[in-house]
N, C-alpha and C positions, 0 to 999 in steps of 0.2 A: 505571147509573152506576158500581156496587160494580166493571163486568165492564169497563170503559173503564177502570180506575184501576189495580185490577188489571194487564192489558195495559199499559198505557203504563209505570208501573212495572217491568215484566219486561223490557219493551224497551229502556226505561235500562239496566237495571242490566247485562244482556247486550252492549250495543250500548257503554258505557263501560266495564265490567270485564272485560270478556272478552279486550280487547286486552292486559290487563298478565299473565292467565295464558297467553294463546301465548305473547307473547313471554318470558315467563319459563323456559315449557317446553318449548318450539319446540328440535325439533333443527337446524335451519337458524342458530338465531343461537347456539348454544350455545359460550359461551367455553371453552376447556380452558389450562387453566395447567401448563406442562409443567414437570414434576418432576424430570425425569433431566435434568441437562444435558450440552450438545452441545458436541462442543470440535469448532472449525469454526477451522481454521488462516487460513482466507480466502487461500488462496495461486493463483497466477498457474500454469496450466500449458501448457504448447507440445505440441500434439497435427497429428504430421503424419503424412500417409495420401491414398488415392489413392483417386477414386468413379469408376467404369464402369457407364455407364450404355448397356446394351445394349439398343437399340431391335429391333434387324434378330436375323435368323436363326431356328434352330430352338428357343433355348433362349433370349428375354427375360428382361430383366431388369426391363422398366418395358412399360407397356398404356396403351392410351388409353383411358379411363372415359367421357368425354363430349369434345363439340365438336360445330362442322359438321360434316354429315356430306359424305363423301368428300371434305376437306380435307388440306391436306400439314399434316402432325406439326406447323411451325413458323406455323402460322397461330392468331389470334387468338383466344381461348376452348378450343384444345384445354386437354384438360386429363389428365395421365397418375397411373398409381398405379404405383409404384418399390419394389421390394426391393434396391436394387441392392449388389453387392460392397464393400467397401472393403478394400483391400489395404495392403499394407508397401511395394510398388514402383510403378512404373508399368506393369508388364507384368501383363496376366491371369493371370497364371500366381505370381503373387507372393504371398506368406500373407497369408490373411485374417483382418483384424482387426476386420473390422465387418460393420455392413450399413446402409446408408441406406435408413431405411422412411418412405415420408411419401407427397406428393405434389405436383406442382409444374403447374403452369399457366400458358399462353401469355396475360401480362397487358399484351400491350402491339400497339397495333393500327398503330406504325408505324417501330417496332423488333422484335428480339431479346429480349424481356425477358420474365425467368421470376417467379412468386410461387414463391418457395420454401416448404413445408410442409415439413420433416424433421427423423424424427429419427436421429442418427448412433448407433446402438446397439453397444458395442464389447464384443469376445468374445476379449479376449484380457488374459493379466498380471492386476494388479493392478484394470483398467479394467472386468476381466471383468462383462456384465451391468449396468454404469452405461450411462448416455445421454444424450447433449446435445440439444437441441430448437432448431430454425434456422428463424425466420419470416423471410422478409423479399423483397426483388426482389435477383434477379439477371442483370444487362444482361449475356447471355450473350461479344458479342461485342466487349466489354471486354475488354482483356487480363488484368488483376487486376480482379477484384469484391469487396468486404468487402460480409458479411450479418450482422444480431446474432443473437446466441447467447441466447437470450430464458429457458431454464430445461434441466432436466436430471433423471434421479436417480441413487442411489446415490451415490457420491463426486463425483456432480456435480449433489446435489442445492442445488437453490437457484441453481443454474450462472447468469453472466450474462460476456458478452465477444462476440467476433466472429469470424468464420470469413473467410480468404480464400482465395477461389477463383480458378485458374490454367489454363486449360486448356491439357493436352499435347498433345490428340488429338481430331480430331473429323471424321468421315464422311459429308459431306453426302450420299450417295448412302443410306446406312441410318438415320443418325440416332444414330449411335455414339459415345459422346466417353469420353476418358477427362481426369480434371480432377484436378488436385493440389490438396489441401486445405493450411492450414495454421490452424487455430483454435486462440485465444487464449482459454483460459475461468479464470475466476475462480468458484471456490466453497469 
């Protein structure tokens, strides 16, 4: 009886008190109260710039990761992984001021329409080493597409707005486009 009471007791008191020291000590819920303050002007910035996204040639810019197999590029579930350029013009040959790393996916099974995954990583100016983060669909063969701007970091951290996308350029025969951005971020 001593060894049931025992027991039952241990298991209480484990089974009830145990929960107020995780969560006390848990570094999962851990609050931190920030001390330095952040001056965060929360201003509106216009960021324009040019993505090439080079499917075809010797030297890609973007790969197919998955899909059907022996499928064309623009069918259903492919799905690619992107370093691609961002420049200052629309020409290849224009300075580059980024790079689009993400990945985007053929999400739509009776259209043209992309998931976008990326992030617009900028390596130039003041910008240098911040990054805007862009989830969203992009109905390729829309003339204008707006996607949101879901987060960022560095001077874009906390980032939220919208990117719109314009294609200049596009090669059905490789898979080539070149697309003028124009994102609106707010941080």
């Amino acid at each position: 009886m001593a060894c049931f009471l025992s027991f039952t007791v241990y298991t209480l008191f484990f089974t009830h008190f145990s929960i107020f020291f995780n969560t006390i000590n848990g570094v999962f819920i851990e609050e931190v109260v920030e001390n330095i303050a952040i001056k965060r002007d929360d201003k509106m910035t216009h960021l324009h710039f040019y993505f090439h996204d080079i499917v075809g040639g010797k030297n890609p810019s973007v790969v197919r990761i998955a899909g059907p197999p022996e499928s064309f590029i623009g069918n259903f579930g492919n799905t690619m992984m992107a370093d691609d350029p961002l420049t200052e013009g629309p020409k290849p040959t224009s300075k580059l001021v980024g790079k689009a790393q993400g990945l985007y996916a053929m999400a739509a099974q009776n259209d043209l329409a992309l998931l976008m995954v990326m992030n617009f990583v900028f390596l130039e100016g003041k910008y240098n080493g911040s990054s805007i983060s862009i989830l969203g669909r992009n109905a390729v063969l829309n003339d204008q597409r707006e996607m949101p701007i879901v987060g960022g970091n560095g001077l874009f951290r906390f980032a939220r707005g919208y990117a719109l996308a314009h294609t200049i350029s596009a090669d059905p025969s490789t898979g080539d486009a070149i697309v003028e951005y124009n994102a609106y971020v707010r941080a």
